[in-house]
C-alpha positions in Angstrom: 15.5 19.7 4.2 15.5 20.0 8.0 15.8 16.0 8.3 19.0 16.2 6.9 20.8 16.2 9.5 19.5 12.5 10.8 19.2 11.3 7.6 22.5 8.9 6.2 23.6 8.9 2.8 25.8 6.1 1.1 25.4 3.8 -2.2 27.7 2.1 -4.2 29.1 4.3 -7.1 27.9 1.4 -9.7 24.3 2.1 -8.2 24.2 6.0 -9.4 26.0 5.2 -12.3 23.5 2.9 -13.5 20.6 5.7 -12.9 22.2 8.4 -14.1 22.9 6.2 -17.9 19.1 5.3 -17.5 17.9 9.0 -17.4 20.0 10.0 -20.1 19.6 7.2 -22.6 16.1 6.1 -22.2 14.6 8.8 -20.5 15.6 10.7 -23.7 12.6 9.3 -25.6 8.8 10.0 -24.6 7.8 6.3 -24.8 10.7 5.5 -23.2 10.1 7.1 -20.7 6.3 7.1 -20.7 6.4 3.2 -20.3 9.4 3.0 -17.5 8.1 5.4 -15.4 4.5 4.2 -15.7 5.4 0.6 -14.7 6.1 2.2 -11.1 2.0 2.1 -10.7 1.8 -1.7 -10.5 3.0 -1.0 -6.9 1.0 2.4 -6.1 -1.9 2.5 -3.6 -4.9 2.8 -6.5 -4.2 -0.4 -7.9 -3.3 -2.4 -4.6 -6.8 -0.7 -3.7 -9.1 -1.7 -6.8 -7.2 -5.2 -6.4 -8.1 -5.7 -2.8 -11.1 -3.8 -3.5 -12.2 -6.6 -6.3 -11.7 -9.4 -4.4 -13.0 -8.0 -0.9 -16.2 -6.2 -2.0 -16.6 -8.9 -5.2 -15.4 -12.3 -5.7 -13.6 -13.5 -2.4 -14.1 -12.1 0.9 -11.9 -14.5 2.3 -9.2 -13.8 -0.4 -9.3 -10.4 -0.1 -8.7 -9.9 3.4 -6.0 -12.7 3.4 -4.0 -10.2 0.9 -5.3 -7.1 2.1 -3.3 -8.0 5.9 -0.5 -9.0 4.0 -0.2 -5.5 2.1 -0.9 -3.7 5.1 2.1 -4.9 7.1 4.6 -4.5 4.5 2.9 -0.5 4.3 3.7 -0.4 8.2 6.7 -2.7 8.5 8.2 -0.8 5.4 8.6 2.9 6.7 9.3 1.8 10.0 13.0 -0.1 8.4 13.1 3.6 6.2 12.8 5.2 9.5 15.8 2.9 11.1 18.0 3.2 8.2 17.5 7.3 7.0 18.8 6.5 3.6 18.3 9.4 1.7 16.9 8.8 -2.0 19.4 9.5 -4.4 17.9 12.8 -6.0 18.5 14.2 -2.3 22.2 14.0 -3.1 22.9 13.3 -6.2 24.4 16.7 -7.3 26.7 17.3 -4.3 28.0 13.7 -5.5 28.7 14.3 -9.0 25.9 13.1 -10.8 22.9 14.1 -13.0 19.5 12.7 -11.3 16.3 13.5 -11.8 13.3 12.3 -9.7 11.2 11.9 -12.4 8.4 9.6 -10.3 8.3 11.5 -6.6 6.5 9.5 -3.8 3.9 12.3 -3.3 4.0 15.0 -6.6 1.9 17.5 -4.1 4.3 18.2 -1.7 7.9 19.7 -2.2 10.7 17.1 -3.6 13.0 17.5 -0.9 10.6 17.1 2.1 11.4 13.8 3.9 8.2 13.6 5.5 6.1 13.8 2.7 8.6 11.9 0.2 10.3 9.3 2.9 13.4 7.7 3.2 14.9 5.2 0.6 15.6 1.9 1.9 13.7 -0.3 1.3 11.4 0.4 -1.8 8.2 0.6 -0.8 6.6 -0.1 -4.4 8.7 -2.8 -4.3 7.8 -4.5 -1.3 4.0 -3.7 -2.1 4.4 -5.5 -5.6 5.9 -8.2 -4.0 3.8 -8.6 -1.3 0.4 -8.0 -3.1 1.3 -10.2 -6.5 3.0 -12.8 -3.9 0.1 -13.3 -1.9 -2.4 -13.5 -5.2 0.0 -16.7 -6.5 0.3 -18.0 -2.6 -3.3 -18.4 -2.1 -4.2 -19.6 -5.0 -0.9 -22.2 -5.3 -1.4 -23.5 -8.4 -2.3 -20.9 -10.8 0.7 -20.6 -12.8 -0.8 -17.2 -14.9 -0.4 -15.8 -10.9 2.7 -17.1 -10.1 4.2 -15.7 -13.5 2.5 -12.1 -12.5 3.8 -12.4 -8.8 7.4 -12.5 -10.8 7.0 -10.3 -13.4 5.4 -7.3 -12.3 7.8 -7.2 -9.2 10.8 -7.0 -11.5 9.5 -4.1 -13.6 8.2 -2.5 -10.6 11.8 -2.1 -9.2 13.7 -1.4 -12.4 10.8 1.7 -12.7 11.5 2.5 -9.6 15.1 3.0 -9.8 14.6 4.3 -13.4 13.2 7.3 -11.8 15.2 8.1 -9.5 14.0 7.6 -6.4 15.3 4.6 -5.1 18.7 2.3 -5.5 19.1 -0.8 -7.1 19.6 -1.9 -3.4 16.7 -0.3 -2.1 14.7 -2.2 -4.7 16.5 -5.6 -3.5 15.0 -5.2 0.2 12.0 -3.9 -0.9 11.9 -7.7 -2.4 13.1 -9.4 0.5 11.0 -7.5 3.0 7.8 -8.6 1.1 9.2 -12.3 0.4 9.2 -12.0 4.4 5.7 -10.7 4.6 4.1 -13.3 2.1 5.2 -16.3 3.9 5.3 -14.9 7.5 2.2 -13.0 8.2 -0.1 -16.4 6.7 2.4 -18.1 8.8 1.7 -16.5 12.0 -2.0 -16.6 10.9 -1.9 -20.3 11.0 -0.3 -21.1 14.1 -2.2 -18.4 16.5 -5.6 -19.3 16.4 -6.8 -16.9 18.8 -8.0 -13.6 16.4 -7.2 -11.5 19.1 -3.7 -13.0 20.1 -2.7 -12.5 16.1 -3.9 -9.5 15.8 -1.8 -8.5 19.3 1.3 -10.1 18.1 1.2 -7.5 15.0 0.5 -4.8 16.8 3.2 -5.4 18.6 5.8 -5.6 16.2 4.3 -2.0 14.9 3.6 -0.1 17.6 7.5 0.6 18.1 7.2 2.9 15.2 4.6 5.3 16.8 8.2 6.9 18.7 10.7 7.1 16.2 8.8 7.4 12.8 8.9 11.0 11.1 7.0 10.3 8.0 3.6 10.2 7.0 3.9 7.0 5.4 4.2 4.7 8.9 1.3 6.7 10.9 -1.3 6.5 7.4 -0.3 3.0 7.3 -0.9 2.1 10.9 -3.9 3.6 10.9 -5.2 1.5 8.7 -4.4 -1.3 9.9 -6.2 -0.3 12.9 -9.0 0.4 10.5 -8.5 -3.1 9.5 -8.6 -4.9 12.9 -11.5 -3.2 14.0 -13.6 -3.9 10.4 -13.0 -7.1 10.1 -14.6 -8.9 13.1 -17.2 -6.2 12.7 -18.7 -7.5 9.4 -18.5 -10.8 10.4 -20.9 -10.2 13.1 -23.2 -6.7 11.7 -23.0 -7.0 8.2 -22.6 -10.6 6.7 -22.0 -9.3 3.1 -22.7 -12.0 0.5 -20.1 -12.2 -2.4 -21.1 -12.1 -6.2 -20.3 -14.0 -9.1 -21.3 -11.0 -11.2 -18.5 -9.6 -12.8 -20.3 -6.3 -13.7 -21.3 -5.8 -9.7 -18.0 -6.7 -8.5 -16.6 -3.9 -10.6 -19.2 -1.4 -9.7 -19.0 -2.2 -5.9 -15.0 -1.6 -6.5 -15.4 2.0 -8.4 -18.5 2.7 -5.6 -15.3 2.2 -2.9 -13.0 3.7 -4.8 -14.4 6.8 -4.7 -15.9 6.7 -1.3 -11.9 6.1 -0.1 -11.1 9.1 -1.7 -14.1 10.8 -0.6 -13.4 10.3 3.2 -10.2 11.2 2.8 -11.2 14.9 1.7 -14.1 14.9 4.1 -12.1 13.9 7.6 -9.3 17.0 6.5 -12.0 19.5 6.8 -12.5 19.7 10.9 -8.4 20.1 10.7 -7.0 23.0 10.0 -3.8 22.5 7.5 -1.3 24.2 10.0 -2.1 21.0 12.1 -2.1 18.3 8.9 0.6 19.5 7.5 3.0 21.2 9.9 6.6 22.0 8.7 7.8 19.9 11.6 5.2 16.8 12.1 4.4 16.4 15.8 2.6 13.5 17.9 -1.1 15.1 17.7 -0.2 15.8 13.8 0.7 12.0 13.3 -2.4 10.9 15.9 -4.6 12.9 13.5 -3.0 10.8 10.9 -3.8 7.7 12.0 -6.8 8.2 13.1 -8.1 9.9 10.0 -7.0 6.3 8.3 -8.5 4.2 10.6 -11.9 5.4 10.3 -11.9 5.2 6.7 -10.5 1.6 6.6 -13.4 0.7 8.9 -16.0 2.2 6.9 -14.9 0.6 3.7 -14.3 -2.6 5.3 -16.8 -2.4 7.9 -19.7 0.1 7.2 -19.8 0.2 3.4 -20.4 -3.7 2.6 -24.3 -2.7 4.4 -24.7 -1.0 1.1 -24.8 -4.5 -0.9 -27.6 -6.1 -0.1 -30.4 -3.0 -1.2 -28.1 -1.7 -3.9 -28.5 -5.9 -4.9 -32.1 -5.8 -4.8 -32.5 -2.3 -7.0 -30.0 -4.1 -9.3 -32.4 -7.5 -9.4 -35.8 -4.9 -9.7 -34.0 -3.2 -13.4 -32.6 -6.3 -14.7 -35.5 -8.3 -13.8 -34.0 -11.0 -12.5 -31.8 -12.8 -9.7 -28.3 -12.3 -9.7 -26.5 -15.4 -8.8 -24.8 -15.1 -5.4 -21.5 -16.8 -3.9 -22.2 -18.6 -1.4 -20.8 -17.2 2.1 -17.0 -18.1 3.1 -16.1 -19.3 6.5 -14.3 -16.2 8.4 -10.9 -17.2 9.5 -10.2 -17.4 13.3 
């Protein structure tokens, strides 16, 4: 745990008391645990993904990319506050504290539980700013959909208590994680509104991100960034290139969602080969190590949002040539400016 010595630990006693009773009451039974645990995915990357996905690729181009910003910058503003603060997550120091944790949830299972890089600091929750930020901006665009606004409430509230359930993150972590994407939902739409100029918005953010780049150590900010990059780039690209009609069809929006699914996770595979793992994965991560990182993201954000909507229109016509018939099309949305 070479980070250790930068990193900061302090809590309230009240907030690993609270844990360590969780883990050894209802962590004692299998759908106890089964259900707490598994309520932490509500605020994981392959549901924000299939949700962005769905209404990007299939209903709501407009909608999708008004949430899909949103989530972004709480992924990049996020670890760059966890990279200010260094709160350890309580498993890190449970023991030589006195208590019993577990982390029964870690960020990233694959790599060891008490790397910092790979794991990343504690405050704010990150699952709790996504879930927050994601279910927000569903019940702010559509304002008056009260099944939304009960979701954007709900799901944020089990989301933290899962997270600090499993021991990875405080009851306080899971209170800024709220705030932060409180902030986000009503900022970022804010800021859309007011600079008019694409270009100038899109500056502004970068702006408040680009800090990071010389003071973040975990993978978290540099994947992040990268793909809001990814995003930036896309986005005006469509509009101008591709000019992807929306569907009505429930069926193709889900198919066009699983079809990017995979081809996210595809890409992600693919662009690690040229790399050798000594450079994607050093012990100590190092500016070309994080560059790799970004840019990595980046290209595949551009080609889902950019590059793989081209797919639409002939996979539409094969669709129309088996079912015999037209599929009903949404009409096109006005981009934003």
């Amino acid at each position: 745990m070479g980070e250790a010595a930068i990193s900061a630990t302090f809590f309230f006693d009240w907030e690993m008391q609270l844990m360590q009773w969780l883990q050894a009451h209802i962590g004692k039974t299998d759908i106890g645990f089964w259900i707490l645990s598994n309520l932490s995915a509500f605020g994981e990357e392959l549901l924000l993904i299939a949700i962005m996905g769905f209404l990007y690729w299939g209903l709501s181009k407009e909608f999708g990319k008004y949430v899909g910003l949103n989530v972004l910058m709480a992924n990049v503003w996020n670890p760059m506050i966890k990279n200010a603060v260094l709160r350890l997550r309580p498993y890190f120091v449970a023991a030589d504290k006195g208590y019993a944790i577990e982390a029964l949830r870690p960020v990233d299972s694959s790599k060891p539980l008490y790397d910092v890089a790979a794991q990343g600091y504690s405050f704010p929750s990150g699952h709790s700013t996504n879930a927050v930020t994601m279910y927000g901006s569903l019940a702010a665009h559509e304002k008056r959909n009260r099944i939304l606004w009960t979701i954007a409430i709900v799901l944020p509230l089990l989301v933290g208590f899962s997270r600090v359930f499993v021991g990875v993150h405080y009851p306080t972590d899971v209170l800024g994680g709220w705030a932060l994407g409180v902030v986000i939902v009503l900022l970022v739409p804010f800021l859309r509104k007011r600079i008019k100029n694409r270009w100038l918005f899109y500056g502004v953010l970068l702006l408040t991100t680009l800090p990071g780049f010389f003071y973040c150590k975990t993978n978290d900010y540099f994947s992040s960034f990268g793909m809001l990059i990814g995003f930036m780039l896309a986005e005006p690209f469509e509009e101008r290139f591709v000019k992807f009609e929306n569907t009505k069809n429930i069926i193709r929006c889900i198919l066009r969602t699983i079809g990017g699914a995979a081809l996210y996770f595809a890409l992600n595979t693919a662009l690690k080969l040229p790399f050798p793992d000594a450079l994607l994965n050093p012990e100590v991560p190092n500016f070309l190590s994080n560059l790799i990182r970004a840019l990595r993201y980046a290209v595949v954000i551009f080609i889902l949002i950019g590059v793989y909507p081209m797919l639409f229109k002939p996979t539409g016509k094969l669709w129309d040539k088996i079912f015999g018939k037209k599929t009903e099309e949404a009409e096109p949305e006005e981009p934003q400016v």
